[in-house]
Chimera marker file (.cmm) of the C-alpha trace (Angstrom):
<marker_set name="trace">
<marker id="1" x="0.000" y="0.000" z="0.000" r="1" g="1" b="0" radius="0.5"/>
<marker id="2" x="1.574" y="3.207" z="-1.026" r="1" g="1" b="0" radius="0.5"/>
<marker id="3" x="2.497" y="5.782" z="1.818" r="1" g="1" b="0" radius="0.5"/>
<marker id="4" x="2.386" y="9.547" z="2.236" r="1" g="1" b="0" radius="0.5"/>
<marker id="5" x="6.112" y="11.098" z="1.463" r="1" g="1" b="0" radius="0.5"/>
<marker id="6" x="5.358" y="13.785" z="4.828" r="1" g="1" b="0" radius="0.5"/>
<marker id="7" x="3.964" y="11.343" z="7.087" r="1" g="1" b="0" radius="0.5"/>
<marker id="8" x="4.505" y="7.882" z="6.620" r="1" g="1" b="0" radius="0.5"/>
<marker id="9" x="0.300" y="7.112" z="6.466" r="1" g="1" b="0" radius="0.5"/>
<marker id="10" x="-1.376" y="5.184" z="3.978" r="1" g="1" b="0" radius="0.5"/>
<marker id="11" x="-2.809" y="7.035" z="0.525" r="1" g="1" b="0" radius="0.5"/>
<marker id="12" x="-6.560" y="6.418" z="-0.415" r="1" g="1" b="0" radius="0.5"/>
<marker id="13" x="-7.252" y="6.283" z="-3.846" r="1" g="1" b="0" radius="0.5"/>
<marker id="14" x="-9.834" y="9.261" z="-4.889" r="1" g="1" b="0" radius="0.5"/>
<marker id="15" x="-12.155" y="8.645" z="-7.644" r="1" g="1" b="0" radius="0.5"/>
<marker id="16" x="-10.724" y="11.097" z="-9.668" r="1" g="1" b="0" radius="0.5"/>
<marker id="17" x="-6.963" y="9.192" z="-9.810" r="1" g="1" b="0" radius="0.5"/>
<marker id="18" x="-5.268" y="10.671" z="-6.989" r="1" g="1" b="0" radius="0.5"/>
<marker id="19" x="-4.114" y="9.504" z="-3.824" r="1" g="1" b="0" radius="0.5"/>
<marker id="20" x="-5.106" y="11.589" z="-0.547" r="1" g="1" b="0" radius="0.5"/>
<marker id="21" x="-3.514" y="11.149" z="2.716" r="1" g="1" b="0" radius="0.5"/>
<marker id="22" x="-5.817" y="10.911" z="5.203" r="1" g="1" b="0" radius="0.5"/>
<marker id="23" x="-3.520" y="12.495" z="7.973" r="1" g="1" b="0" radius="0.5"/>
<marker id="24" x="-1.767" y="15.341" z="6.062" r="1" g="1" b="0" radius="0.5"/>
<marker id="25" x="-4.421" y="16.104" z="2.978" r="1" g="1" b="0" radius="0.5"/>
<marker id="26" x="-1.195" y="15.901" z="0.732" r="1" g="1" b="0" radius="0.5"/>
<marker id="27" x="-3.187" y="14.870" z="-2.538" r="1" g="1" b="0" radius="0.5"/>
<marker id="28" x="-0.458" y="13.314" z="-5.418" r="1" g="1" b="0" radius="0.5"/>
<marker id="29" x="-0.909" y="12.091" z="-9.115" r="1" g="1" b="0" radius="0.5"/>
<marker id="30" x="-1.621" y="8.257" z="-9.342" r="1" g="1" b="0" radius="0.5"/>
<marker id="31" x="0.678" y="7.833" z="-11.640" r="1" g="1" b="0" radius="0.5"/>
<marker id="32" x="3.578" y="9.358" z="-9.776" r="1" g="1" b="0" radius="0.5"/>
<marker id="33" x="2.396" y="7.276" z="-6.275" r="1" g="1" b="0" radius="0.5"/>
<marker id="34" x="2.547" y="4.164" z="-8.688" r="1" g="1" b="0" radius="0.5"/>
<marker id="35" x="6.003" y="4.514" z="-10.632" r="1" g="1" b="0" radius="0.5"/>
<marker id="36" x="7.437" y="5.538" z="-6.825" r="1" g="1" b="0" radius="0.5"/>
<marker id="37" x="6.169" y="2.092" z="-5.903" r="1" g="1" b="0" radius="0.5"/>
<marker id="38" x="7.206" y="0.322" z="-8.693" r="1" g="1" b="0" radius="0.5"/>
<marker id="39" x="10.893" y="1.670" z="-8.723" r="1" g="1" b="0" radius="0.5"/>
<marker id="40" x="11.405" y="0.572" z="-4.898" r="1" g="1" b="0" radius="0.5"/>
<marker id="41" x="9.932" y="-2.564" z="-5.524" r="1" g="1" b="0" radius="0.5"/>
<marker id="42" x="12.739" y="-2.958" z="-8.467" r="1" g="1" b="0" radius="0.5"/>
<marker id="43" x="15.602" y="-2.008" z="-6.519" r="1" g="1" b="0" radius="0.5"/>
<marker id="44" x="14.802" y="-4.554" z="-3.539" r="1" g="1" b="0" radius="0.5"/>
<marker id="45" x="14.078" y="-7.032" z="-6.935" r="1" g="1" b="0" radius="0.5"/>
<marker id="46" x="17.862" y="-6.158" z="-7.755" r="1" g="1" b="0" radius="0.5"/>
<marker id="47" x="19.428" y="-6.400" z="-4.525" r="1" g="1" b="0" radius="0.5"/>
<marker id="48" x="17.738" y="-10.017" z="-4.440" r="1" g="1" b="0" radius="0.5"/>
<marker id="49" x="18.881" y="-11.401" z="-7.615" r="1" g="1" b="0" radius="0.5"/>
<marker id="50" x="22.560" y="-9.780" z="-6.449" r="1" g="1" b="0" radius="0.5"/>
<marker id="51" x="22.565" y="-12.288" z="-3.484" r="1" g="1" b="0" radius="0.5"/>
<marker id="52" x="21.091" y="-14.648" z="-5.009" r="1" g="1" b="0" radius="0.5"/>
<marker id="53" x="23.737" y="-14.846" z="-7.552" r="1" g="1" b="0" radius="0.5"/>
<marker id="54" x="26.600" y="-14.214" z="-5.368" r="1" g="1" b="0" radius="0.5"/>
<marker id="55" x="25.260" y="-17.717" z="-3.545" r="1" g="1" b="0" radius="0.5"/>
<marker id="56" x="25.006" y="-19.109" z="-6.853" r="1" g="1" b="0" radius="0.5"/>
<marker id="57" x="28.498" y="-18.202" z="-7.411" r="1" g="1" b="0" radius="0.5"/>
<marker id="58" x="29.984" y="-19.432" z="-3.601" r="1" g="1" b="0" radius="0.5"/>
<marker id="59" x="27.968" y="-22.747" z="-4.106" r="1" g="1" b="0" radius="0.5"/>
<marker id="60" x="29.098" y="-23.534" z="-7.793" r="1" g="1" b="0" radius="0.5"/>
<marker id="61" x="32.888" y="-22.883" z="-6.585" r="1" g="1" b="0" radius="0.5"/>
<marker id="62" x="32.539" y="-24.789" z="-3.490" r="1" g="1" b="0" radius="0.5"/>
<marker id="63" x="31.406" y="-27.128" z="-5.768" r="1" g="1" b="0" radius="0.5"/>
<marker id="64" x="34.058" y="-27.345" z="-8.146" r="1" g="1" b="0" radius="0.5"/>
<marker id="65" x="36.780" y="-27.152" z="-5.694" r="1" g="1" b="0" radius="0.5"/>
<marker id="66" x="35.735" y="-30.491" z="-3.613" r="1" g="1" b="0" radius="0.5"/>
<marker id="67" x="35.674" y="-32.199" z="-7.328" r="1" g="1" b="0" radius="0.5"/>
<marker id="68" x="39.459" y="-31.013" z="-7.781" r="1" g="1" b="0" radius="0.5"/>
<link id1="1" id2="2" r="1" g="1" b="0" radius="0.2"/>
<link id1="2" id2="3" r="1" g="1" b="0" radius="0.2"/>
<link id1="3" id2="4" r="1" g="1" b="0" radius="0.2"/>
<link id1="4" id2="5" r="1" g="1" b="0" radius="0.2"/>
<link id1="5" id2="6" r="1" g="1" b="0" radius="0.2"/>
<link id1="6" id2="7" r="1" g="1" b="0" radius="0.2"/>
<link id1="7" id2="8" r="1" g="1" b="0" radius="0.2"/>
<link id1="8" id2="9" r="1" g="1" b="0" radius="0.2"/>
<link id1="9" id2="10" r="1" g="1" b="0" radius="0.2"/>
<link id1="10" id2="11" r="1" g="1" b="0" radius="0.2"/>
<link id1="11" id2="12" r="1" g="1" b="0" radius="0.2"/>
<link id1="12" id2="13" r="1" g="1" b="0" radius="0.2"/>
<link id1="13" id2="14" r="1" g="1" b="0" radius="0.2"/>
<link id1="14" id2="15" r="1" g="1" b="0" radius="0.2"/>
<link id1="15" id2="16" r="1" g="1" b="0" radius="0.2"/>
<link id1="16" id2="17" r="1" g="1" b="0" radius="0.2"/>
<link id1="17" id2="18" r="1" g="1" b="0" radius="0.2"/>
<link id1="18" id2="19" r="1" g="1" b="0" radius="0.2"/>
<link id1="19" id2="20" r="1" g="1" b="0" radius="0.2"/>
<link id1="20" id2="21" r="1" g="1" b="0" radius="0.2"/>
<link id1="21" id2="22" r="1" g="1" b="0" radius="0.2"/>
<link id1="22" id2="23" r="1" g="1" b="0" radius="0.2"/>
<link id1="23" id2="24" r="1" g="1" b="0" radius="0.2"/>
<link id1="24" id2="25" r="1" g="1" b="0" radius="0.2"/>
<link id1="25" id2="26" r="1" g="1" b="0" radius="0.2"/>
<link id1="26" id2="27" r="1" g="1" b="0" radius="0.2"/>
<link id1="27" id2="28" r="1" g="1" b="0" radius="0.2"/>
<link id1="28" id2="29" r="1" g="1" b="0" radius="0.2"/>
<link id1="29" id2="30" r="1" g="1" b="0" radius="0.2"/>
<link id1="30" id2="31" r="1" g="1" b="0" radius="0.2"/>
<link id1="31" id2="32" r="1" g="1" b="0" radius="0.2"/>
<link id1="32" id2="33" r="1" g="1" b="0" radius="0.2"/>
<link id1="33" id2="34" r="1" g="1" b="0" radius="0.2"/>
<link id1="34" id2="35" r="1" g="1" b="0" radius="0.2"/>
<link id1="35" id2="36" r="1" g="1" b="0" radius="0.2"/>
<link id1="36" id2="37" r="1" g="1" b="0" radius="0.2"/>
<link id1="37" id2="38" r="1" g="1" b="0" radius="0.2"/>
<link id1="38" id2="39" r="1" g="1" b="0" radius="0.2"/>
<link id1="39" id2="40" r="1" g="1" b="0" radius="0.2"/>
<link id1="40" id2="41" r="1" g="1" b="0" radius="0.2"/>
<link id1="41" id2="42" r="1" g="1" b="0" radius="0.2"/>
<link id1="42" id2="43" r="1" g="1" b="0" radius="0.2"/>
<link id1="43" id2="44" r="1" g="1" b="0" radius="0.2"/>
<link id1="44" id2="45" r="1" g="1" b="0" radius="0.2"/>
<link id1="45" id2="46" r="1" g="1" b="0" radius="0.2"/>
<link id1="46" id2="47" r="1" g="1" b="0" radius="0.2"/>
<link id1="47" id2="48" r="1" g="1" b="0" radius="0.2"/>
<link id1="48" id2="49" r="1" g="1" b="0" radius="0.2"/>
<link id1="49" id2="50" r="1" g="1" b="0" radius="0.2"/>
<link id1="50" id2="51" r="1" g="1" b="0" radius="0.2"/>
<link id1="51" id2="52" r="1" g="1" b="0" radius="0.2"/>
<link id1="52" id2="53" r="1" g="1" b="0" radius="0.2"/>
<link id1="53" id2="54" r="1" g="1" b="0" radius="0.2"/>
<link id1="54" id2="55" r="1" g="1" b="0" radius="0.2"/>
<link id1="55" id2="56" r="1" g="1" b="0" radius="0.2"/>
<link id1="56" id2="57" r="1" g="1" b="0" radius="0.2"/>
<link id1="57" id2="58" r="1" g="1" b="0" radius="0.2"/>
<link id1="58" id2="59" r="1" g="1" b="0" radius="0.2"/>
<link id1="59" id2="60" r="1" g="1" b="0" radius="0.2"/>
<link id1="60" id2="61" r="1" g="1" b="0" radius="0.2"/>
<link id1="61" id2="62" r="1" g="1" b="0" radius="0.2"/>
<link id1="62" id2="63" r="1" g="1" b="0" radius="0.2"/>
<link id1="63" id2="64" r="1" g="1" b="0" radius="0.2"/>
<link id1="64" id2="65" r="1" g="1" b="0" radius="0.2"/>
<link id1="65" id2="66" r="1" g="1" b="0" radius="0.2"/>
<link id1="66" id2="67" r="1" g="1" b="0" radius="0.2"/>
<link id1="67" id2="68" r="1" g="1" b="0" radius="0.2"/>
</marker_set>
């Protein structure tokens, strides 16, 4: 759920395809709230795949070296 920038509360979604925080009255574009969302959501995606690989990577050697 997306939260207010100011405040930290949760954004309702108006009728008219804005968000409004209930606490503050801060009222931003839908659009914006959304791409905001989506861009946090991709960098945690990233920082996932980056550790994910890296224990790929420890694995395969660990791997490889008992085979030597």
């Amino acid at each position: 759920m997306p939260t207010c920038r100011n405040c930290g509360y949760e954004l309702v979604l108006l009728p008219r395809q804005k968000y409004k925080c209930s606490l503050c009255s801060d009222i931003y574009l839908k659009r914006y709230v959304e791409n905001q969302e989506f861009r946090v959501w991709n960098q945690k995606q990233r920082e996932l795949d980056i550790q994910n690989l890296n224990a790929f990577i420890k694995l395969a050697c660990a791997a490889s070296a008992s085979f030597d």
